[in-house]
KEROTOR-925408 format. One record per residue (C-alpha): residue number from 1; residue in one letter; x, y, z. Coordinates in Angstrom, 3 decimals. Layout:
N
(NUM, 'A', (X, Y, Z))
...
This chain:
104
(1, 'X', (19.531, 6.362, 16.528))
(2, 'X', (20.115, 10.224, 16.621))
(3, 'X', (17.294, 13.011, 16.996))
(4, 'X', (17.158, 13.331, 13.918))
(5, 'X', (16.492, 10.075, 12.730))
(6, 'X', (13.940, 9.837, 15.112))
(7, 'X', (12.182, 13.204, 14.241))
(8, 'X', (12.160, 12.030, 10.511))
(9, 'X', (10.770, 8.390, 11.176))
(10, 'X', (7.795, 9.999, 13.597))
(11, 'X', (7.447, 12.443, 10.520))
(12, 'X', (6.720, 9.586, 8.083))
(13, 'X', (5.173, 7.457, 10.388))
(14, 'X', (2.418, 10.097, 11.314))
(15, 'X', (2.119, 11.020, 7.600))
(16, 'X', (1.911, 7.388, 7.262))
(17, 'X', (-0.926, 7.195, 9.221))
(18, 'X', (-2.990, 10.828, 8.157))
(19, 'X', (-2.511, 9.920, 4.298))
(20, 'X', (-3.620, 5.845, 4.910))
(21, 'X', (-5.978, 6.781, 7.379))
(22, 'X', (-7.942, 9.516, 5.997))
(23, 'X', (-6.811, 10.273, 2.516))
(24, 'X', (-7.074, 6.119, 1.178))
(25, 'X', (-11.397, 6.818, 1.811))
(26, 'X', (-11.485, 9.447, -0.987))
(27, 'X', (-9.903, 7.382, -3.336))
(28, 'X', (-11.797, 7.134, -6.504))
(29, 'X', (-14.575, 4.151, -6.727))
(30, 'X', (-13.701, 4.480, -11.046))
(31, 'X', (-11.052, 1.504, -11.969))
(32, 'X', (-7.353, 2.640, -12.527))
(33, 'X', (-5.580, 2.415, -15.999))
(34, 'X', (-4.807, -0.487, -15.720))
(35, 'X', (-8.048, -2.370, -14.752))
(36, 'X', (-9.765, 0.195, -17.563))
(37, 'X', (-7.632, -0.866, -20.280))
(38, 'X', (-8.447, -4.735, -19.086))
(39, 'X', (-12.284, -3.962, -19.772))
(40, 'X', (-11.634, -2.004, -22.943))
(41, 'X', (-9.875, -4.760, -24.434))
(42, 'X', (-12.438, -7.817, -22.683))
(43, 'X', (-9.827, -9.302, -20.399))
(44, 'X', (-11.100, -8.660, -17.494))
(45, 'X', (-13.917, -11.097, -18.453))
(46, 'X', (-13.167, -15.195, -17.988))
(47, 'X', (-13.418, -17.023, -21.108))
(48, 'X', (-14.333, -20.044, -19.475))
(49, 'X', (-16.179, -19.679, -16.538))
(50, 'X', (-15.617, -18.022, -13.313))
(51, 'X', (-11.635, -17.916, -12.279))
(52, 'X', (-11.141, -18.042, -9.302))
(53, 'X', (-8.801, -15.706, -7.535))
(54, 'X', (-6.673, -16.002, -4.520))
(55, 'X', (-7.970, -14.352, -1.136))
(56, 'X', (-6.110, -11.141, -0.759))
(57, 'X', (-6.024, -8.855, 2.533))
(58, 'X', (-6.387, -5.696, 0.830))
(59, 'X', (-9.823, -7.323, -1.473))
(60, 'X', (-10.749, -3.468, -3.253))
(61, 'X', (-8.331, -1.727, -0.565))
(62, 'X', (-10.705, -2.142, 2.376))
(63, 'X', (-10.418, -4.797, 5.049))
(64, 'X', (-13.124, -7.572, 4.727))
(65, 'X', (-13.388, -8.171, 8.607))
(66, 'X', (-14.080, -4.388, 9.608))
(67, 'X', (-16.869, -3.962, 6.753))
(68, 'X', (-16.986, -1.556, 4.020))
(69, 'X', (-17.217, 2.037, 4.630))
(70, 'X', (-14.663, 4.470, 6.384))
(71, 'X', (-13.209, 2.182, 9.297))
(72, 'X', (-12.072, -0.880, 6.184))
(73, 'X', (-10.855, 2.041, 3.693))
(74, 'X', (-8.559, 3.612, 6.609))
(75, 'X', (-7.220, 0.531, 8.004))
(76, 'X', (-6.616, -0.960, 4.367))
(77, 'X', (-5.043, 2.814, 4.116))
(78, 'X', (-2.803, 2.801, 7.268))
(79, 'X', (-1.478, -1.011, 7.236))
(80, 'X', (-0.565, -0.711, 3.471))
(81, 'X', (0.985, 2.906, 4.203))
(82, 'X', (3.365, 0.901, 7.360))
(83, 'X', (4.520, -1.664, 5.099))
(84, 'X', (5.387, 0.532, 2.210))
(85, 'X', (7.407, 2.288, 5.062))
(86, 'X', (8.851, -0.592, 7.194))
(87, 'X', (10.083, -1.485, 3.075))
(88, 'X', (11.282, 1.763, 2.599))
(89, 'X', (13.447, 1.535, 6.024))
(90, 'X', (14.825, -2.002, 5.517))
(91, 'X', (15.903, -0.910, 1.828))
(92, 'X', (18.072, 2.051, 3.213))
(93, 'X', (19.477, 0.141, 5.898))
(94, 'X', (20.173, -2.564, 3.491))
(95, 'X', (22.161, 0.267, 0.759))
(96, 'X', (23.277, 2.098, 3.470))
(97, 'X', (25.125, -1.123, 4.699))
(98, 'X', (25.995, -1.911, 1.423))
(99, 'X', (27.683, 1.804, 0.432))
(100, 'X', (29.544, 1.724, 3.788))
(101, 'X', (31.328, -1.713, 3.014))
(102, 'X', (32.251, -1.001, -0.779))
(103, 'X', (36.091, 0.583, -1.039))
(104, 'X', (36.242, 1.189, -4.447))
């Protein structure tokens, strides 16, 4: 890994961190398009009953086990923010690979 590889992963790894960490706990309490246009229309609302849903780790982008408040919101923030950039990484690694073995 050269310098510069390294200087750019620190760079999105501590951006990473200062936009999951502190940025993720202003994010708007309203519903997103998407969940908005599911009320509008009444399907966000069970027909029959209560539907149960799967656990998720990220239940309304906090972490359960560290409460709700600041401390949930940033973790949610920062381990959401890693995997979106440990994906990122594996993807060019995976095209780079890919570019370097096609001899067209």
């Amino acid at each position: 890994m050269t310098a510069y590889d390294r200087r750019t992963l620190l760079v999105g790894l501590a951006a990473a961190l200062v936009i999951g960490g502190a940025v993720s706990y202003f994010a708007s309490a309203y519903p997103d398009g998407l969940e908005k246009t599911q009320e509008d229309l009444g399907a966000a609302e069970t027909v029959h009953g209560t539907v149960a849903h799967p656990p998720s780790l990220f239940e309304e982008y906090s972490l359960a086990w560290l409460g709700e408040g600041f401390w949930g919101n940033a973790a949610a923030g920062i381990l959401g923010a890693l995997v979106v950039l440990v994906l990122v990484l594996a993807l060019g690694r995976i095209l780079r690979g890919v570019r370097r073995t096609d001899h067209c």
